[in-house]
C-alpha angles and dihedrals in degrees: 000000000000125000126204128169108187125203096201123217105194112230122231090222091065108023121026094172097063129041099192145357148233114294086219097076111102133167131202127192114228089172139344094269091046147058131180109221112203123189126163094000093301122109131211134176139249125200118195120203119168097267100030153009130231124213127202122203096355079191107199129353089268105063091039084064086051097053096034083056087041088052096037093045097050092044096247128148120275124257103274098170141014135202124213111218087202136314109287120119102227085065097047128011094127101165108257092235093052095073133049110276085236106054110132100250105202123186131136128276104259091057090080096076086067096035106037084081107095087251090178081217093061130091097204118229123257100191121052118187128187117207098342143037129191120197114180112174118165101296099347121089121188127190119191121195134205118196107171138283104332118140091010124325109307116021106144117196108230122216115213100213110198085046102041090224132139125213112214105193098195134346092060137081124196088226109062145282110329152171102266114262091241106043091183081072102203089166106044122106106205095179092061102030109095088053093056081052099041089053094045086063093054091049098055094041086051099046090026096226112171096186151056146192120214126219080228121080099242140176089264115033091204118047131186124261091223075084091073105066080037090064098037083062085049094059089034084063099050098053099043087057091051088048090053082032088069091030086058093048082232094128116082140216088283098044100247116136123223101244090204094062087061137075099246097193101084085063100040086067089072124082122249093026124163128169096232092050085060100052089055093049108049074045083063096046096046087043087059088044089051108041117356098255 
């Protein structure tokens, strides 16, 4: 596997506006046909076809210049379409006049509720889908998959055929099974999240996929989807402590759990653990118990 980190002079061929970018752009090559695009510490996708090039989650406008000077200045195609992952900004406020006003825009059907607003740094999409996406593009086929509300309402996973490769935008980590980033949660929907993962499963056995890339810049860029069946037992774990939480009387008026009440040793066994991130958490799951939030 090939590595690049590009320090990007614009061009003034291609950008007037801008004479150089951020150092933190960095590409790295999984195959011939496709490059993982990190920014920020968040990490999208490119898919190059012959004609034309398809970008998932162009993040800010920043990072769109970076990939449209990658993609110019190695004489690849342009960007001709791009897939939303789901509905956050920080995934895809592009800059509506960065891209070709007629650039195919492809996300699933519940994120219009959160794009159908006239947000100036989103380019709105043009294609909805429900459950399933096809993108056949010369040799390069695409599924995308939506299995319910997970990390907010409409985050679809995306399978890279040729590859055999699957991009998890959030809820995983390439390295193994682990406590979540944000352990407040506000995007997380417990009443749906073990089918997403139950699906998931079922995904990776029928197509027989054994890897993934993550939305998030890692140690590993590829994990193991063993990972997946290791962080639905995480999850497993948390709501069923919230469940015996309630059963025990030891959550109070405010939802909070008295650790001390707990064996702590079933959660230290994940990394990034931390005692106060699980309080919040197991608080998010008996909040939802209690009263559906």
């Amino acid at each position: 596997m090939k590595k690049k980190f590009y320090t990007l002079l614009l061009s003034t061929l291609f950008f007037t506006s801008i004479s150089i970018a951020s150092s933190d752009f960095s590409i790295e090559e999984v195959s011939r046909d496709l490059i993982v695009f990190s920014q920020n510490g968040q990490q999208g996708l490119i898919v190059i076809n012959e004609n034309n090039s398809i970008v998932v989650d162009p993040m800010n406008q920043e990072t769109t210049k970076n990939i449209q000077n990658f993609l110019a200045s190695n004489g690849k195609p342009m960007i001709s379409r791009i897939i939303y992952s789901h509905s956050h900004w920080d995934r895809i406020s592009t800059g509506k006049t960065t891209l070709n006003k007629d650039i195919a825009v492809i996300a699933q059907q519940e994120c219009s509720l959160y794009l159908s607003t006239n947000n100036k740094d989103v380019l709105g999409p043009t294609i909805y889908f429900q459950d399933y996406f096809e993108i056949t593009d010369g040799r390069k086929k695409i599924d995308l998959y939506y299995y319910g509300p997970s990390h907010g309402e409409c985050m679809i996973v995306i399978h890279l055929v040729e590859e055999n490769l699957l991009f998890i935008p959030d809820l995983l980590h390439t390295k193994g099974a682990s406590f979540p980033r944000d352990a407040t949660l506000p995007y997380l929907r417990p009443s749906t999240l073990i089918n997403f993962f139950n699906e998931l499963e079922k995904l990776v056995q029928k197509k027989k996929i054994k890897s993934f890339i993550g939305g998030h810049k890692e140690d590993k860029l590829i994990g193991s989807t063993s990972i997946i069946a290791e962080q639905k037992i995480f999850w497993e774990l948390m709501q069923k402590t919230a469940e015996q939480a309630e059963i025990d009387g030891i959550i109070n008026l405010d939802n909070f759990i008295d650790l001390e009440q707990l064996d702590l040793q079933p959660y230290q066994q994940y990394d990034n653990y931390n005692s106060e991130d699980l309080i919040n958490i197991i608080r998010r799951y008996t909040s939802f118990l209690n009263m559906g939030r």
